[in-house]
N, C-alpha and C positions, 0 to 999 in steps of 0.2 A: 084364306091364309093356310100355308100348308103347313100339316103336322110338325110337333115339336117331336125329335128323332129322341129324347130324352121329357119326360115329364114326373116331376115328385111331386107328390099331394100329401101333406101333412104326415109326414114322415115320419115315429116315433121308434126308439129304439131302446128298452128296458132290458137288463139282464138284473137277478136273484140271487143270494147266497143266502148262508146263515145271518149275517149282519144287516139284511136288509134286501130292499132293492137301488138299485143305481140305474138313473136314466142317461145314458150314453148321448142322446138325439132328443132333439125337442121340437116336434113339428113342423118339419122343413119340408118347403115347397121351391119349387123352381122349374124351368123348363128350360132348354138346348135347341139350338136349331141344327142343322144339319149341315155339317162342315165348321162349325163353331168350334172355339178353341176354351177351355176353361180351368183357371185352377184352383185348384179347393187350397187353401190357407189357415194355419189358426196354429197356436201355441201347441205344441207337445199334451199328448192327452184329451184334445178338444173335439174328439171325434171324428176325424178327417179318413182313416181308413175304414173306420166301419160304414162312413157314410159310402163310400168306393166299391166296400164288398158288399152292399144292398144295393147299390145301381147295378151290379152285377149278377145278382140273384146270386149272391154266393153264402149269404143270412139271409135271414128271415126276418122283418121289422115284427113290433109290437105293435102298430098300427102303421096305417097309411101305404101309400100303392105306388109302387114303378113302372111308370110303361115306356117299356123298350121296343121301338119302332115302332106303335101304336099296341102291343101287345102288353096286357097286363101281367109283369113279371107272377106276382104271387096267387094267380087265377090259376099258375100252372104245375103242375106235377113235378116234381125233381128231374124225372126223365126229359119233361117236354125244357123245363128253364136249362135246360144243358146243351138239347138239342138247338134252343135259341142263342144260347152263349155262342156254340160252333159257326153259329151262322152269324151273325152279324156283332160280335165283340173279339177284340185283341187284346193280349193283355203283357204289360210290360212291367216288370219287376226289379225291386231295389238289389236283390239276391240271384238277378237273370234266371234262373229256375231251369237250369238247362240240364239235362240227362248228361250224367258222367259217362252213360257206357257207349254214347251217340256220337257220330261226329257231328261238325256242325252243319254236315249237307242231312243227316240224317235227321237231327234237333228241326231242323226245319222244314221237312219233309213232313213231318209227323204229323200236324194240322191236315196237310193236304190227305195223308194217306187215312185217316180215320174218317175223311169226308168222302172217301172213292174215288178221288181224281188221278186218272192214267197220268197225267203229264205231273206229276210230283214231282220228280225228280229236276226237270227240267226249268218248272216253275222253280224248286228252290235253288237250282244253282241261278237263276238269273237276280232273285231275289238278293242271294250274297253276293253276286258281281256289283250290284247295285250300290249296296251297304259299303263295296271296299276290300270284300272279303274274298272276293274271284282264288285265290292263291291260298286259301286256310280253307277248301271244301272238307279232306278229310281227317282234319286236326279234332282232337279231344278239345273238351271244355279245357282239362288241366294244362292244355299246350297252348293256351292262348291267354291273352291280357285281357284284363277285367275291362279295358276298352273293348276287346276283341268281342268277349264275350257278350257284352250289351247290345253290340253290332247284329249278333247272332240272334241275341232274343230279337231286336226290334224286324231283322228280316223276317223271325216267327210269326213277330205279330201281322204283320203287313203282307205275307204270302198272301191270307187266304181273305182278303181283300174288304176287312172290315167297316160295315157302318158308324162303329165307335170304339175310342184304344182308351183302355184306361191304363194309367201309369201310377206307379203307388214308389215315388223317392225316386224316379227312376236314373239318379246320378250320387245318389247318397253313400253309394261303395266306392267311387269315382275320385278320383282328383280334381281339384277343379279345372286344370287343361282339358285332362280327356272328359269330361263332364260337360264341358262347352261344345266341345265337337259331336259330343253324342246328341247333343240337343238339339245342336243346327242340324243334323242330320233327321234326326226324328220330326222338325217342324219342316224341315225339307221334304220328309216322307207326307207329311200329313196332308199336302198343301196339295203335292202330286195326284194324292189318291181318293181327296174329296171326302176325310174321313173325318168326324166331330173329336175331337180330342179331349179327356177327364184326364188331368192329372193331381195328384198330390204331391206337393211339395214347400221344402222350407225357404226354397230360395228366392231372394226377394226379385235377381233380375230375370230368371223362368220364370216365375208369376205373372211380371207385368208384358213379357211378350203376348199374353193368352190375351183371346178377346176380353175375356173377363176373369175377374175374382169372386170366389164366395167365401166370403171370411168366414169360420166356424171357432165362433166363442163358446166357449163352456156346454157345448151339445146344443148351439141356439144358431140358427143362420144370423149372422148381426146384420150384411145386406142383402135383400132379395134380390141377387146376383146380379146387381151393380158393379162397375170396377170398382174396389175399393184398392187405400195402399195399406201395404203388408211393414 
């Protein structure tokens, strides 16, 4: 059977204050195949980005291990979980996260040029012809529609040709027109480029396009990544 491109093994996620401690996660396991589509679901406060930002190695769990393409996220030094993030994760965001002083040939350049690749340039403008955006190469974030702008992240994510995209609301800024169209584009892109897909979200008809659902109840997997409905 070939490796699972995503594996969680009793996942626990605790943070500490003066009032105590609070467990965010509660022992959650599951595994991803590769080119699998999946969305994380559960009520407001249910843990659903932190579980995103530990598939990510972007936290650190209180217990339990993520292994990202058979690599043990938390076996690895900050340095080394960064240099794996560059390599095989894209990451697509509610707030687009795009550089105000970039344009968007340069926003998406930026992956490519902090990896060494000569053809950057060329890679990202094909990337945005792709997305739609052929004609807004040297446009500012502020010169462009929160559509526009989402177009730009997802070319980000998909230049530099990821094993797995995670997406955290990735239409939550959106209207629901242009929120539709960003989706079919992004499960257009996913579909192309043979990439496993994680996203967070609230919406019930993005959800059930995914292969699957993992409901997250009160920091508790309720199905071992089962479809369930939302």
């Amino acid at each position: 059977m070939t490796p699972a491109i995503i594996a969680v093994e009793h996942l626990t996620k605790r943070v500490s204050d003066a009032t105590g401690t609070l467990t965010i996660l509660h022992d959650i396991s599951f595994t991803l195949q590769a080119r699998e589509s999946a969305a994380i679901v559960g009520a407001s406060g249910s843990g659903k980005s932190t579980l995103l930002g530990l598939l990510a190695g972007l936290d650190v769990p209180s217990e339990g291990t993520v292994k990202l393409d058979g690599e043990d996220l938390f076996a690895l030094d900050e340095d080394a979980r960064a240099a794996l993030r560059a390599r095989a994760l894209g990451f697509v965001f509610q707030s687009f996260q795009l550089l105000a002083n970039r344009t968007a040939l340069e926003n998406v350049m930026l992956p490519l040029e902090l990896a060494g690749r000569r053809d950057a340039r060329a890679a990202a403008t094909d990337m945005l012809q792709r997305v739609g955006l052929g004609q807004r190469l040297g446009h500012y974030p502020r010169l462009l529609s929160g559509g526009e702008q989402q177009r730009v992240a997802l070319a980000r994510a998909f230049v530099v040709q990821p094993k797995v995209l995670l997406a955290d609301e990735p239409t939550g800024s959106l209207d629901h027109a242009t929120g539709e169209k960003v989706m079919e584009l992004m499960f257009e892109l996913n579909r192309e480029r043979g990439t496993t897909l994680v996203l967070v979200t609230h919406d019930r008809s993005i959800a059930a396009r995914c292969d699957r659902q993992l409901l997250i109840d009160a920091g508790r997997l309720a199905a071992r990544g089962e479809t369930v409905s939302v």
